[in-house]
FIKOLZA-1660 file (N, C-alpha, C; in steps of 0.1 Angstrom, whole numbers, plus 5000, padded with zeros to 4 digits):
% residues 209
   i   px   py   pz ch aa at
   1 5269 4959 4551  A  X  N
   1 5269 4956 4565  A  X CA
   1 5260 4966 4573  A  X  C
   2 5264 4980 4570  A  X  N
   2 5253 4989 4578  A  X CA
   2 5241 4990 4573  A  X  C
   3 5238 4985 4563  A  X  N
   3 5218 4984 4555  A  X CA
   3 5215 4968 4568  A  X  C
   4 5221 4957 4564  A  X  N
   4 5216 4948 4568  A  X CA
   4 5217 4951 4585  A  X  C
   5 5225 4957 4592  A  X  N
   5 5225 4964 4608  A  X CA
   5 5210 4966 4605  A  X  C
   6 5210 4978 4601  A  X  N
   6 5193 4986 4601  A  X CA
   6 5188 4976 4600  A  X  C
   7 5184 4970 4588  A  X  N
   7 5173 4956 4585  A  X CA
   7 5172 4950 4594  A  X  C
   8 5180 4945 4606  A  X  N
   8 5178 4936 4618  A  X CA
   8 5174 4946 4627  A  X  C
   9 5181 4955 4626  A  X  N
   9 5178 4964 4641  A  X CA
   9 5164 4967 4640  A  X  C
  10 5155 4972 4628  A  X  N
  10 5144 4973 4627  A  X CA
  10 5131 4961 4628  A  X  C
  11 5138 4952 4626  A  X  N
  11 5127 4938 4626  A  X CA
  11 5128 4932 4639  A  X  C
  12 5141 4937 4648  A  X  N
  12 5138 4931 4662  A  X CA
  12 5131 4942 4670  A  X  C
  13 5132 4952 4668  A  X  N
  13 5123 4968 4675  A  X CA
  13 5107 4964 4671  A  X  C
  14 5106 4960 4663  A  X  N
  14 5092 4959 4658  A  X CA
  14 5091 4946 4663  A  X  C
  15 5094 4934 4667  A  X  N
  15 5091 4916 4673  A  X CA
  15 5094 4926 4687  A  X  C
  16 5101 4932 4692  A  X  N
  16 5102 4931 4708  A  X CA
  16 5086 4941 4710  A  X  C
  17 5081 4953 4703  A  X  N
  17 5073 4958 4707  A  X CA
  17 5060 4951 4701  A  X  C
  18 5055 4945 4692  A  X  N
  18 5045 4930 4695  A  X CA
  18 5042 4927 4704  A  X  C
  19 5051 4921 4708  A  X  N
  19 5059 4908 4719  A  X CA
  19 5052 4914 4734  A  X  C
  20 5057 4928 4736  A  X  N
  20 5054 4935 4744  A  X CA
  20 5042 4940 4753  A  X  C
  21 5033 4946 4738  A  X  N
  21 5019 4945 4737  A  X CA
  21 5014 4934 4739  A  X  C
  22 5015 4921 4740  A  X  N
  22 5009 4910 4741  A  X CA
  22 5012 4903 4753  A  X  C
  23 5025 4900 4758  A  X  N
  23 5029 4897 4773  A  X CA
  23 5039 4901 4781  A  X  C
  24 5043 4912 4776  A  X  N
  24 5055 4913 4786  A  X CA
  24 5051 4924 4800  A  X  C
  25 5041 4927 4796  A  X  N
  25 5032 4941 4805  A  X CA
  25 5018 4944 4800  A  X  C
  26 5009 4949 4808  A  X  N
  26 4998 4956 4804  A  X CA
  26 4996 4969 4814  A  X  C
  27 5003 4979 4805  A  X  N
  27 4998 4990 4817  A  X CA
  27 4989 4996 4812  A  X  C
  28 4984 4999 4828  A  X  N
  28 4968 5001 4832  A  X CA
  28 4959 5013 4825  A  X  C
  29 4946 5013 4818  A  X  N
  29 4942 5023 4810  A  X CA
  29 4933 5026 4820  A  X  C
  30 4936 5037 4831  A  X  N
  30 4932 5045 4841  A  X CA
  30 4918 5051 4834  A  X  C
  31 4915 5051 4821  A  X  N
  31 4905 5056 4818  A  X CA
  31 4888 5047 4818  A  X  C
  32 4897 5034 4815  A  X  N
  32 4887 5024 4816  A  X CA
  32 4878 5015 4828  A  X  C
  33 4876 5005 4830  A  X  N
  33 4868 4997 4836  A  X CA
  33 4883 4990 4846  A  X  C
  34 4874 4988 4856  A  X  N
  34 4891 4981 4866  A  X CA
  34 4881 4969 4870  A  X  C
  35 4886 4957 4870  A  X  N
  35 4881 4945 4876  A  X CA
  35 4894 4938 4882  A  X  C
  36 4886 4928 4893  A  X  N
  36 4895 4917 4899  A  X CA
  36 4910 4916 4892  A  X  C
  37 4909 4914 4880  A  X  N
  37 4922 4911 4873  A  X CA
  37 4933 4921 4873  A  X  C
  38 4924 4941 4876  A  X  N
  38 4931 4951 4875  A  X CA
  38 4923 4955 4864  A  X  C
  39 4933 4966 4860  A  X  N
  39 4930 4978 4848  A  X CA
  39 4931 4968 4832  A  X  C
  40 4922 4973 4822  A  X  N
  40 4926 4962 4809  A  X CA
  40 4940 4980 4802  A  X  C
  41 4944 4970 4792  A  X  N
  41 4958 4974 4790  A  X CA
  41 4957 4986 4784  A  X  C
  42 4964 4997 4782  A  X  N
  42 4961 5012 4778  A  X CA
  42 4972 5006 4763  A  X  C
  43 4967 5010 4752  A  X  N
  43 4971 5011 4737  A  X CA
  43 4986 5015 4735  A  X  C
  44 4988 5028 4737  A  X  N
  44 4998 5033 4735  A  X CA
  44 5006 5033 4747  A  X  C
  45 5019 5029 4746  A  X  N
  45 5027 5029 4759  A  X CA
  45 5038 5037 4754  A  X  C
  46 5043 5048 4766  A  X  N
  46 5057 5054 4764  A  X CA
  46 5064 5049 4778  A  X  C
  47 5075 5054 4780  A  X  N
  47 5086 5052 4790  A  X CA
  47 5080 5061 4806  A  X  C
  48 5074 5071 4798  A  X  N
  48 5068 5077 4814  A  X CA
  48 5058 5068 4820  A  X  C
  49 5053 5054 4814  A  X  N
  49 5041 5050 4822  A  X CA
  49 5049 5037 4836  A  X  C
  50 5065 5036 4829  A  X  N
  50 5071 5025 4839  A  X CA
  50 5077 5035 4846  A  X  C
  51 5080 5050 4849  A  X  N
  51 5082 5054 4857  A  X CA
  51 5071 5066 4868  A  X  C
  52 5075 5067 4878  A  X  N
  52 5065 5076 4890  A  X CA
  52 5074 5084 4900  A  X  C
  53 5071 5094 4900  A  X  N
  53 5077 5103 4908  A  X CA
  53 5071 5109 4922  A  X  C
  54 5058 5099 4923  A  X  N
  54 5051 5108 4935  A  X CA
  54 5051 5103 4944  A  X  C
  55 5066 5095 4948  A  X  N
  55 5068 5096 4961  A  X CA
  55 5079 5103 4966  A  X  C
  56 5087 5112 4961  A  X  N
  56 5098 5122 4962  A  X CA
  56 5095 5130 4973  A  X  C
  57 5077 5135 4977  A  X  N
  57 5079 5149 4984  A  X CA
  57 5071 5136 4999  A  X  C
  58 5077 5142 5010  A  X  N
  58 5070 5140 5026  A  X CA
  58 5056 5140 5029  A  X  C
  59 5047 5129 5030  A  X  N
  59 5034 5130 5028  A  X CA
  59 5031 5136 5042  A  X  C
  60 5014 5143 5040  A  X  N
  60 5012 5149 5052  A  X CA
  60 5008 5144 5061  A  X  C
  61 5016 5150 5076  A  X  N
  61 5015 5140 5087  A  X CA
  61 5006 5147 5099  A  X  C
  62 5002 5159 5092  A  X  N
  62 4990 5167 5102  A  X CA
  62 4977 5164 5105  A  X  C
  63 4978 5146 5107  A  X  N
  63 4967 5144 5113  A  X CA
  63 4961 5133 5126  A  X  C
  64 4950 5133 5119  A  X  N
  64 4950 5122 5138  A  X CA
  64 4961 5114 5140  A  X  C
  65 4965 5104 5130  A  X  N
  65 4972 5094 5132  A  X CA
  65 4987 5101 5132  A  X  C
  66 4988 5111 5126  A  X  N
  66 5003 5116 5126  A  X CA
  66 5013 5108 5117  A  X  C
  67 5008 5107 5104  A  X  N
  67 5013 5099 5094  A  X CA
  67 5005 5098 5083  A  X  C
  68 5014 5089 5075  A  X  N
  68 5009 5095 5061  A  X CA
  68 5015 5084 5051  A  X  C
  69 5007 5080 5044  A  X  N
  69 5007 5066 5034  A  X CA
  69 5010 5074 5020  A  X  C
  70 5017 5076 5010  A  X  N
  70 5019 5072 5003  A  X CA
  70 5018 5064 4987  A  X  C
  71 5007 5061 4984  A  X  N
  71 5008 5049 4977  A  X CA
  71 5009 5050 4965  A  X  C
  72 5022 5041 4954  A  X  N
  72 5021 5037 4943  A  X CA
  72 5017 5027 4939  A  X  C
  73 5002 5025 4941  A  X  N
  73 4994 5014 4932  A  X CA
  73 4992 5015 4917  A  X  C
  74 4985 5005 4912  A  X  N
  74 4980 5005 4902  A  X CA
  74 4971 5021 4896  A  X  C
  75 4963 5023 4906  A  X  N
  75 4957 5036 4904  A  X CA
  75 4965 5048 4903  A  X  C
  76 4976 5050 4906  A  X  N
  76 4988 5059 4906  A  X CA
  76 4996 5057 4893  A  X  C
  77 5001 5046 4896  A  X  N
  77 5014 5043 4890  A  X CA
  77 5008 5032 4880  A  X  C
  78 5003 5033 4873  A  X  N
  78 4995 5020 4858  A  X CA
  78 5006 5014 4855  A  X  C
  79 5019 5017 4853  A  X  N
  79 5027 5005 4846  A  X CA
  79 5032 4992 4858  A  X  C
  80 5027 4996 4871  A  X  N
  80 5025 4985 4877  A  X CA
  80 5012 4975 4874  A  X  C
  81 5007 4978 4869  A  X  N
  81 4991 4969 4865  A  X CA
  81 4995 4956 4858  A  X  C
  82 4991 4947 4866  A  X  N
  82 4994 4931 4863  A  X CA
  82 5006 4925 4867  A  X  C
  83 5014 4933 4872  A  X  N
  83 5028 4930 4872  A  X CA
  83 5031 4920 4887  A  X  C
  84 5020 4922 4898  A  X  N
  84 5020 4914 4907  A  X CA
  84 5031 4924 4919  A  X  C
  85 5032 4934 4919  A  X  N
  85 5038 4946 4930  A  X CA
  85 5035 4960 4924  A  X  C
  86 5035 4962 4936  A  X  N
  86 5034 4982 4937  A  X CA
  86 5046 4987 4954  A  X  C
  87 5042 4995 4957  A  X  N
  87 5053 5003 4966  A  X CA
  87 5042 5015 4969  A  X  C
  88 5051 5019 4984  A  X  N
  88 5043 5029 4989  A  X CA
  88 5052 5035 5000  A  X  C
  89 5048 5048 5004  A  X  N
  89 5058 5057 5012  A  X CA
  89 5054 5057 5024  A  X  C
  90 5060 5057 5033  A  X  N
  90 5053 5056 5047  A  X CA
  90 5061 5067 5054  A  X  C
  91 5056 5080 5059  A  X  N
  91 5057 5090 5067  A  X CA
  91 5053 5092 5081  A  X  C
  92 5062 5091 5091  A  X  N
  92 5057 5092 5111  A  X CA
  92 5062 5100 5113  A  X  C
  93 5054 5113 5119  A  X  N
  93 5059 5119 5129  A  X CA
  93 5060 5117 5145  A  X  C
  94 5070 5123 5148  A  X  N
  94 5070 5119 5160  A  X CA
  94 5056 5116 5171  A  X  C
  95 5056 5102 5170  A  X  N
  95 5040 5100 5183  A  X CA
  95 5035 5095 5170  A  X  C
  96 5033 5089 5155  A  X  N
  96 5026 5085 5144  A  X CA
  96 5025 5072 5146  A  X  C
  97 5015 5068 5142  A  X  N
  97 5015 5056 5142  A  X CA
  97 5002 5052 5128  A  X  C
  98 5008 5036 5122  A  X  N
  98 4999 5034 5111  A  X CA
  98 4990 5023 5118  A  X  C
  99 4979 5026 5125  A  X  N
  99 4968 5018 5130  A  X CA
  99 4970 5005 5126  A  X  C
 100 4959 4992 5138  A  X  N
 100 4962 4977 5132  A  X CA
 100 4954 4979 5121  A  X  C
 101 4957 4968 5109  A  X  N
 101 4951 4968 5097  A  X CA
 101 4957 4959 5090  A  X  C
 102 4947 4958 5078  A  X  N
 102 4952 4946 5068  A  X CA
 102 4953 4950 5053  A  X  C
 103 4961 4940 5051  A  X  N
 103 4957 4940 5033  A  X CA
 103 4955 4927 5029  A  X  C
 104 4938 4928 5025  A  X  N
 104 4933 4913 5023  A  X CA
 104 4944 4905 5009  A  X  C
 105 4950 4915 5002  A  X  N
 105 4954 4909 4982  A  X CA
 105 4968 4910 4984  A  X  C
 106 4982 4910 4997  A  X  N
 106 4989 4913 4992  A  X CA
 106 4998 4915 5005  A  X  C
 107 5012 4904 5003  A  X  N
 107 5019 4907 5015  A  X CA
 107 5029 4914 5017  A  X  C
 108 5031 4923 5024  A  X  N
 108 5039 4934 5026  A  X CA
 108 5055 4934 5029  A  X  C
 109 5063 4941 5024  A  X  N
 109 5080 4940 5032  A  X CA
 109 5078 4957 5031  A  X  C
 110 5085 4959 5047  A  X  N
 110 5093 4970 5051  A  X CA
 110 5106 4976 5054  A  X  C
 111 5112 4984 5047  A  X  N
 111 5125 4990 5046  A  X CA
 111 5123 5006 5056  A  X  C
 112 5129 5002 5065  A  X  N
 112 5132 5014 5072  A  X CA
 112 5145 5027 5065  A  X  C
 113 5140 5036 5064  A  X  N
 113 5152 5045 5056  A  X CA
 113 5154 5055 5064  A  X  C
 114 5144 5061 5072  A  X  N
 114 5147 5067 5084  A  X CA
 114 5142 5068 5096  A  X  C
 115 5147 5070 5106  A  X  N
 115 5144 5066 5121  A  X CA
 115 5142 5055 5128  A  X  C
 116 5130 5053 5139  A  X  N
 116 5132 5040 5145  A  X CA
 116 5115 5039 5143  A  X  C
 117 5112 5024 5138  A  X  N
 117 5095 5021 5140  A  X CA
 117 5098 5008 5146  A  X  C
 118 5086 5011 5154  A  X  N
 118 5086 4999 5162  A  X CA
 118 5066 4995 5152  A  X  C
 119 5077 4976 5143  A  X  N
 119 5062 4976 5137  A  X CA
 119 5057 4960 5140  A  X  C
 120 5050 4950 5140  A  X  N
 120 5045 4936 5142  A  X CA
 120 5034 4935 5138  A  X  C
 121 5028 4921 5136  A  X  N
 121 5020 4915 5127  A  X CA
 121 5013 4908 5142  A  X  C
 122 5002 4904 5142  A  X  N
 122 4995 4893 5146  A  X CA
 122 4990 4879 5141  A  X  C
 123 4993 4865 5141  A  X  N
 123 4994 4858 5135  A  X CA
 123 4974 4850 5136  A  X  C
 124 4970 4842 5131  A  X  N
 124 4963 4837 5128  A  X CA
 124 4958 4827 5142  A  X  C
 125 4970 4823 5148  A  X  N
 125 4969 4822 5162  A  X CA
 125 4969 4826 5168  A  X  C
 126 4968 4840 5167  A  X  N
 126 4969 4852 5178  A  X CA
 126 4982 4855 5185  A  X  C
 127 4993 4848 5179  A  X  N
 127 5004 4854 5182  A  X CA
 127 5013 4864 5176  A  X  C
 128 5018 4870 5188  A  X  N
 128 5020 4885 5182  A  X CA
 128 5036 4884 5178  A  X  C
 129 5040 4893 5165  A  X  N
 129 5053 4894 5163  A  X CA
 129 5061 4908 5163  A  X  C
 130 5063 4915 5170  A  X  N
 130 5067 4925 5170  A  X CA
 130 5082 4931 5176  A  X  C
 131 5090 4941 5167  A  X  N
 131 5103 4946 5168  A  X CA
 131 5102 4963 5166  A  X  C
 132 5111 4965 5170  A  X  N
 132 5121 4979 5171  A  X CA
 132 5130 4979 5158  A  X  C
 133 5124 4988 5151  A  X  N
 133 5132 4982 5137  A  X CA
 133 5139 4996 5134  A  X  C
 134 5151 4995 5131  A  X  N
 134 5163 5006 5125  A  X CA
 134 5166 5011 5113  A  X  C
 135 5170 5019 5107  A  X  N
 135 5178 5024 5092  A  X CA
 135 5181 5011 5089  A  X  C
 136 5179 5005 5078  A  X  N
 136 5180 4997 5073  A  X CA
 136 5174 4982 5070  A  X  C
 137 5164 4982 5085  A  X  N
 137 5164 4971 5092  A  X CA
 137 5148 4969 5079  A  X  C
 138 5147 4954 5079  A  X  N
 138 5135 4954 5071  A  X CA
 138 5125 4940 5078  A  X  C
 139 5113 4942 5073  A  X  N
 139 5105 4934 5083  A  X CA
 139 5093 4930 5070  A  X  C
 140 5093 4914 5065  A  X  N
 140 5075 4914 5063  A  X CA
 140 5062 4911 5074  A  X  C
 141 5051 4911 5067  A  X  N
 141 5040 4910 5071  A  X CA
 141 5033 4902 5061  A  X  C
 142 5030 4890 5067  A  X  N
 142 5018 4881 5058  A  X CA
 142 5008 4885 5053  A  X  C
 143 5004 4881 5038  A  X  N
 143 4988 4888 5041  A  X CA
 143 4980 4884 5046  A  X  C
 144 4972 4899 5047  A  X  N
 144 4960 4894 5053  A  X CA
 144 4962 4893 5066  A  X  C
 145 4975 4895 5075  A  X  N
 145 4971 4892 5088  A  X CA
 145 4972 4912 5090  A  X  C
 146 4969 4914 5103  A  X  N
 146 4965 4924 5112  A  X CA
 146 4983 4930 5113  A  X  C
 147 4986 4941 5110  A  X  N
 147 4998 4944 5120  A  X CA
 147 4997 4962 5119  A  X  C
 148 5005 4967 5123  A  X  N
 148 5009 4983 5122  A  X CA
 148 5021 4985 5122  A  X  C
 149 5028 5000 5126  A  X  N
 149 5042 5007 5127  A  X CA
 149 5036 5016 5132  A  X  C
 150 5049 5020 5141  A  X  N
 150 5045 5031 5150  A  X CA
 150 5061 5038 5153  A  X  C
 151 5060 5051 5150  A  X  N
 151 5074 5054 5151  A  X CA
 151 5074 5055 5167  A  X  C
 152 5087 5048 5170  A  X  N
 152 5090 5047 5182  A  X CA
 152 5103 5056 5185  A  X  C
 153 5105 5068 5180  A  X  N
 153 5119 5077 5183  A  X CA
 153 5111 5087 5187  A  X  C
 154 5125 5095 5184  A  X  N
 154 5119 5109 5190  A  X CA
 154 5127 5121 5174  A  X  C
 155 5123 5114 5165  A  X  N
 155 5126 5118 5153  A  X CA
 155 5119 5116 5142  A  X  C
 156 5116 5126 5133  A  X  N
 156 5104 5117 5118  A  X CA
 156 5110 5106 5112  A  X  C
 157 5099 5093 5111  A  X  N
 157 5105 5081 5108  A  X CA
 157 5104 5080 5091  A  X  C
 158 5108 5074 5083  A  X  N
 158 5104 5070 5069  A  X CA
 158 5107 5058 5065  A  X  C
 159 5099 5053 5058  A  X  N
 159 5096 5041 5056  A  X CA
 159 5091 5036 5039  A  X  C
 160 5098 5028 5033  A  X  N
 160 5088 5023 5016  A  X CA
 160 5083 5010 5021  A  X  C
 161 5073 5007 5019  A  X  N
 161 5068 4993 5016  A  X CA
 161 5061 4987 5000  A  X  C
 162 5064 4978 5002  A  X  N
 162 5065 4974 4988  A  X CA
 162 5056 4959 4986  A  X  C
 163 5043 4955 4980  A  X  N
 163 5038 4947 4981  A  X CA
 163 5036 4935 4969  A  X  C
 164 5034 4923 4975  A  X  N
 164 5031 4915 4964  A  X CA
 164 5021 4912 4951  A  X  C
 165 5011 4925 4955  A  X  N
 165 5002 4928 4942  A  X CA
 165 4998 4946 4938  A  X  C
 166 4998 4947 4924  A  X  N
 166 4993 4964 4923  A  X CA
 166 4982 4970 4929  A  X  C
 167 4976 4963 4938  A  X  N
 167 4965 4968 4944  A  X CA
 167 4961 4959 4957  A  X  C
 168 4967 4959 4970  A  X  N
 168 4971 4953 4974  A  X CA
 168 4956 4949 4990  A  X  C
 169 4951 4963 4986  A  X  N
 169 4938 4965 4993  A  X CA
 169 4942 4970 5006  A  X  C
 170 4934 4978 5013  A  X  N
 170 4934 4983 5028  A  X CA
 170 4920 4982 5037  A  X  C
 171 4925 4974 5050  A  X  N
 171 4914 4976 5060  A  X CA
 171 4917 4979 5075  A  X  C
 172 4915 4991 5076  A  X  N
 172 4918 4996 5090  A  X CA
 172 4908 4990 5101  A  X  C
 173 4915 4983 5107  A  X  N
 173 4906 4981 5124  A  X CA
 173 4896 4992 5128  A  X  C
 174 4905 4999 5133  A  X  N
 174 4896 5012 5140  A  X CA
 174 4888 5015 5130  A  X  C
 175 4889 5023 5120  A  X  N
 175 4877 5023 5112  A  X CA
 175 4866 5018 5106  A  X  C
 176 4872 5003 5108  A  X  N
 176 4859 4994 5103  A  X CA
 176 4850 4991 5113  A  X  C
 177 4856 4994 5124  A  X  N
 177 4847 4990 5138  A  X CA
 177 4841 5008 5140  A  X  C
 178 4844 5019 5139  A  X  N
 178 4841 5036 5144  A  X CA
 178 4840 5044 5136  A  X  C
 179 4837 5041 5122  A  X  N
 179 4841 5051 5111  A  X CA
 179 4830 5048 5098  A  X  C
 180 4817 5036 5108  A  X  N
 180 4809 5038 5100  A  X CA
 180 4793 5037 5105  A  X  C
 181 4787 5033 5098  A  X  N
 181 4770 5034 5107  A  X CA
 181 4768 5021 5113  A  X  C
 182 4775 5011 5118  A  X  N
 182 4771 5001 5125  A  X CA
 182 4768 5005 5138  A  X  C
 183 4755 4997 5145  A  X  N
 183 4746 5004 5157  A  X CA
 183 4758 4998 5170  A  X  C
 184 4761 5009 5179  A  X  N
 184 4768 5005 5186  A  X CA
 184 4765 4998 5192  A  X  C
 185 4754 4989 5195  A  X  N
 185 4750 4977 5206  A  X CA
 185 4757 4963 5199  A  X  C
 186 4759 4965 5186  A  X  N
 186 4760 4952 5182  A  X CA
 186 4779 4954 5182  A  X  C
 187 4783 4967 5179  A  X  N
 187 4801 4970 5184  A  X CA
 187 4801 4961 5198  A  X  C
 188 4792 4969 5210  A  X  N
 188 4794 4964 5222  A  X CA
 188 4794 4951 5225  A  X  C
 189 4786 4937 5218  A  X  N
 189 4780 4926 5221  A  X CA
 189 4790 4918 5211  A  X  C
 190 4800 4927 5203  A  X  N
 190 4809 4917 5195  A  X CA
 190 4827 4923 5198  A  X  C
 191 4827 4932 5205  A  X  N
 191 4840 4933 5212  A  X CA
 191 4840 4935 5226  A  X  C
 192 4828 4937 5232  A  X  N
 192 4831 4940 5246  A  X CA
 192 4833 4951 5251  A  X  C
 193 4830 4960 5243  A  X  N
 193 4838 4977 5253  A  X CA
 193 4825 4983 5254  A  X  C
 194 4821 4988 5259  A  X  N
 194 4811 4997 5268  A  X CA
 194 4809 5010 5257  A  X  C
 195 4793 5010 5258  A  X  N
 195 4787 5016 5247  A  X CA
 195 4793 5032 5251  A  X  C
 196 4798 5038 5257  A  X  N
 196 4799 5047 5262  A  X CA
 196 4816 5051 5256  A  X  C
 197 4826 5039 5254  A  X  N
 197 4837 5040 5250  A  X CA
 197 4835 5043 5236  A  X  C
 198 4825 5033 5226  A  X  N
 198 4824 5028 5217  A  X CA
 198 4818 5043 5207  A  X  C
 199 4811 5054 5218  A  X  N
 199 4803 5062 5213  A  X CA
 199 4813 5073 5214  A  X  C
 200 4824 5073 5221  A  X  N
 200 4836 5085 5218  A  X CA
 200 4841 5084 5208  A  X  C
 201 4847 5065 5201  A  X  N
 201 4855 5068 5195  A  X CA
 201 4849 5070 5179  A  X  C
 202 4834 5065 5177  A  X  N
 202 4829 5068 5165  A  X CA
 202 4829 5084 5162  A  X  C
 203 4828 5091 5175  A  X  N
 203 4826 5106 5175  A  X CA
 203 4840 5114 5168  A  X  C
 204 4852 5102 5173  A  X  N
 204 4866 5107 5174  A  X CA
 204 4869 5103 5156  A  X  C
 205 4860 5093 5152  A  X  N
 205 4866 5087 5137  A  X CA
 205 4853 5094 5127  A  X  C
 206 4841 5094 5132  A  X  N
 206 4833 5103 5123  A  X CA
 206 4819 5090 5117  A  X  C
 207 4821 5079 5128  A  X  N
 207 4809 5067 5128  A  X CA
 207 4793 5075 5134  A  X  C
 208 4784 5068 5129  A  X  N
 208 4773 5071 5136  A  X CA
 208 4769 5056 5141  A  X  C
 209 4753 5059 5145  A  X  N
 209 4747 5046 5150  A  X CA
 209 4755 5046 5162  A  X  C
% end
């Protein structure tokens, strides 16, 4: 009885890790080539690649925006690679806020864990969705549409968000319009703000042109 135990216990260890290698996961070989698809699959797998620990410590919030992302993607975290989600930490200090912005690959849910964010999405019709959200309180965002979070207390807010793909992509508003060499006449003649506005805030994000 305990030879034939072993005999099975050993022939199913060996079919489940096959099995494994072939579809149950491909985590990501951070050494290799990354395309559309993600990372191709790293050979050897141990137990530390399905776990990550670097979201434990308070990301730093000493800067313009007064906040601080977080992220367990695929690039971080590889045993999310292919799996169709990753997670990420979201840190506000008091006055923080996470600029409008998108993620073109991947739609977002928010769990508030501490304080108050006040966060909303803009819809495709241009209507806007926005709440005051609490300890506990959770909110998605479609992809691909425009939204932010902004702690709205008077206490550090925290936040996980967690999305529908390992790489879920980022594009900040403000930066895409102030944070790079597009000539500000054509900022001016495609949003309307006065070359004079347009030329503080590239100064303020680090744009030329």
């Amino acid at each position: 009885m305990h030879h034939c135990f072993k005999i099975c216990r050993f022939s199913h260890t060996e079919s489940v890790s096959s099995s494994s290698r072939e579809t149950d996961f491909c985590v990501g070989d951070l050494n290799g080539p990354v395309g559309p698809a993600g990372y191709s699959c790293k050979k050897t797998v141990t137990v530390n690649d399905f776990v990550y620990s670097g979201l434990a410590a308070t990301g730093n919030t000493s800067n313009l925006i007064k906040a601080a992302v977080t992220p367990a993607f695929s690039a971080q975290f590889p045993g999310v690679n292919g799996l169709g989600i990753s997670i990420a930490r979201l840190d506000l200090a008091v006055g923080g806020v996470i600029p409008m912005h998108t993620h073109p690959g991947a739609s977002e849910v928010l769990v508030v864990i501490q304080g108050t964010i006040c966060a909303g999405f803009i819809s495709s019709a241009n209507k806007v969705y926005f709440k005051s959200l609490n300890k506990g309180d959770i909110m998605v965002f479609p992809q691909g549409l425009l939204h932010f979070q902004i702690n709205a207390g008077k206490t550090q807010s925290l936040a996980f968000v967690s999305f529908s793909s390992p790489d879920p992509g980022l594009q900040i508003l403000d930066f895409a319009l102030f944070a790079n060499d597009l000539p500000t006449d054509i900022i001016e003649e495609t949003t309307f703000l006065d070359a004079a506005q347009i030329k503080k805030l590239k100064g303020v994000l680090g744009g030329t042109g």
